[in-house]
Residue, then its C-alpha position, 0 to 999 in steps of 0.5 A: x359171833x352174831x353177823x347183823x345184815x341191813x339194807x345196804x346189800x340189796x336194794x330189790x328183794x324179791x322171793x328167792x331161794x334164801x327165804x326158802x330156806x329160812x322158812x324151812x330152816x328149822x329141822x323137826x324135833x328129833x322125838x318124830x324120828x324117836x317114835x318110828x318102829x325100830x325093829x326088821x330094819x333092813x339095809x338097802x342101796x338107792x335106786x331112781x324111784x328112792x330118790x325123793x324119800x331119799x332126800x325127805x329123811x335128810x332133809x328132816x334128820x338133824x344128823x343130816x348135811x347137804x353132802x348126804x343129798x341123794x344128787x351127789x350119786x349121779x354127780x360122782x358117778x357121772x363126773x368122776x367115775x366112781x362107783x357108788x353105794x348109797x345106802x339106806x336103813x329101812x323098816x315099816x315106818x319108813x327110812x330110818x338111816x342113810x349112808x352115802x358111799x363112792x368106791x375110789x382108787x388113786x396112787x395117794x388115796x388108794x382103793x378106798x370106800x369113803x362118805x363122801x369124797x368131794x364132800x367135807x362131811x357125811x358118815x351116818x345120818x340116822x334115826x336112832x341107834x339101831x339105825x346106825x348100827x345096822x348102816x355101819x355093819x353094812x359099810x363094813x361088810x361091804x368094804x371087805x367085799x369089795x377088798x378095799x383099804x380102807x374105809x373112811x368116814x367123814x364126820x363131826x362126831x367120832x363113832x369109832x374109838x379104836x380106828x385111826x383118825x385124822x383131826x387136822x380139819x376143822x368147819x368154820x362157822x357163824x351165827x346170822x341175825x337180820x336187823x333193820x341196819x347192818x351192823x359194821x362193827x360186828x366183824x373184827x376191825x382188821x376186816x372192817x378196813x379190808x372191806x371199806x379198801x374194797x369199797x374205795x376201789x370200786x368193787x361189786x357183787x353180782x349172782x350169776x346164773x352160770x359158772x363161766x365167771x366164777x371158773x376164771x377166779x377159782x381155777x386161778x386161785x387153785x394154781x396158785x394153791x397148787x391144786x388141779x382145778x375139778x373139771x368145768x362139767x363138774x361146777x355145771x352139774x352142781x348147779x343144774x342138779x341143786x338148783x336154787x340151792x347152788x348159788x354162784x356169787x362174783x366179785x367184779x371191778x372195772x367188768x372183770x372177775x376177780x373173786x367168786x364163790x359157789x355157795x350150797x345152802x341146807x335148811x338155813x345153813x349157806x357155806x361157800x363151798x368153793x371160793x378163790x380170788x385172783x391176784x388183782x384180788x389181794x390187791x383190792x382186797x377183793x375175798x374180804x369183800x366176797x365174805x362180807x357180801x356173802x354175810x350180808x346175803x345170807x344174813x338178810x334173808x333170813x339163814x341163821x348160820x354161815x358155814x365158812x367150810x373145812x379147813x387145816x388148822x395152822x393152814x393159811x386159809x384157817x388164819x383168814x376165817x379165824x380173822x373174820x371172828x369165825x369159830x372152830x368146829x371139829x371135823x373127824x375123819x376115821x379110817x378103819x384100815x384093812x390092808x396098807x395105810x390111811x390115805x396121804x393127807x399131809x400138805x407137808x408131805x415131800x410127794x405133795x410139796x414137790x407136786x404143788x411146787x411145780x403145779x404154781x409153775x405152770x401157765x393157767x391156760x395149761x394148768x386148766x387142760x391138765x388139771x381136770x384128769x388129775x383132780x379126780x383122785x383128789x377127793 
């Protein structure tokens, strides 16, 4: 599916970090990687001074996502508290693999070693197979050392035939073009009456420096999921660590928020990585107007995929993506298993239901206080 912006959207444009990313979107062919030395590969944990070359091979290798960025380090272990193991595989020619890991514990998630926690996807990022090899050995050896449960890695791709795996999750995804005119027709007609409702009732798009608007329709659409909201501190962090690749984007009518999302954008990719709406919302159908704007965004400067972000199949948030015409990819999330079992990932749990029933019970106001200190173990 191929999403057709115009004018509509945006009046003024200026230089802005989307032209940024287009501009570099295309990542290096992967024979620049093949060509480096294989051999006296060692493994090591980032440091401070690493931070740069760090995020130069990430940047430059296609296995790479946004969640293997060296900032994630100082996020998690400064907002969560866990403790991190950012590793990476190097030789004369220079950093070959990176695999970033957090040591978490939790009574549903137990004692894990997970790439990534808070991220959709990370795993192994590497240059070439020896690369890889080396990085995995090492995650092992570093989960018995540590006598974790389990380790886990998030990934498209299963690298482990024989371990346990969840598959429950699927990215949503399209693909972006600019054109002179936006091209209505291009999304599904359900969704062309949802935005043009939207329209009637008013409704505005504005980017925000600061995350105060977003959090009231965010942490509103989690207390109705059942969800604890992550702590405010956490959003603030995200959007001072990546900067112009952390992008807030928010819905108004009549000056008040009713839908927003937090946007990440990676080498031509943006995806809405947090995003919720109010009830007001549903009235007006204010996240259909959010994906569109969101689409127009990206789609007029330049990126050339929307990334919709993880969700369950069967889910209720995976019925609204496959509405808007966005395509399945699948997430594997593997589990090599040292003692006890995989971690709890079933909504449909009996320990999961009774705690979101309740969880939609409560005042915002409360469900805000409390929710910070119990999200940390939901990663």
């Amino acid at each position: 599916m191929t999403f057709i912006l115009g004018t509509g959207h945006y009046t003024s444009i200026a230089k802005t970090p989307f032209d940024s990313q287009a501009e570099n979107s295309a990542p290096p062919p992967a024979t620049s990687f093949a060509a480096r030395n294989r051999v006296d590969l060692r493994v090591d944990t980032l440091g401070d001074a690493d931070f740069s070359r760090w995020n130069e091979f990430v940047f430059a290798c296609p296995d790479a996502s946004f969640f293997h960025r060296a900032e994630w380090r100082s996020i998690i272990e400064n907002i969560f508290g866990w403790r991190t193991h950012f590793l990476y595989a190097e030789n004369a020619g220079g950093l070959q693999g990176v695999l970033p890991l957090a040591e978490v514990k939790g009574r549903l998630i137990g004692h894990a070693l997970i790439s990534l926690p808070y991220c959709v996807q990370a795993g192994i990022a590497a240059a070439n197979q020896p690369a890889r090899d080396a990085l995995d050995a090492a995650a092992q050896n570093l989960a018995l050392a540590l006598d974790v449960d389990y380790l886990e890695y998030r990934t498209p791709c299963r690298a482990h035939a024989d371990w346990a795996c969840d598959e429950s999750y699927v990215l949503f995804k399209a693909e972006l073009s600019a054109a002179a005119a936006y091209n209505f027709s291009a999304i599904p007609g359900k969704r062309r009456a949802m935005v043009r409702k939207a329209q009637r009732a008013g409704l505005r798009c504005a980017i925000e420096d600061d995350v105060e608007h977003f959090l009231r329709a965010y942490s509103e659409a989690m207390r109705k999921l059942g969800s604890p909201v992550y702590p405010r501190r956490y959003f603030t962090e995200l959007k001072a660590a990546f900067g112009s690749d952390c992008e807030v984007m928010t819905i108004m009518q009549d000056g008040r928020t009713i839908a927003a999302a937090m946007s990440f954008l990676f080498r031509g990719e943006t995806m809405p990585y947090y995003a919720g709406g109010t009830e007001q919302a549903r009235a007006v159908a204010g996240n259909d107007f959010l994906y569109w704007e969101l689409l127009g965004r990206a789609a007029q400067h330049g990126l050339h995929t929307f990334n919709a972000g993880r969700s369950r199949l069967g889910g209720g948030s995976s019925g609204f993506k496959k509405l808007w015409g966005f395509k399945p990819e699948p997430l594997h999330y593997e589990y090599r298993v040292l003692r006890g079992r995989t971690p709890i990932n079933d909504p449909d749990d009996p320990r999961y239901r009774l705690f979101t029933a309740l969880w939609r019970r409560l005042p915002l106001a409360l469900a805000n206080k409390l929710g910070p200190s119990l999200s940390r173990n939901i990663c």
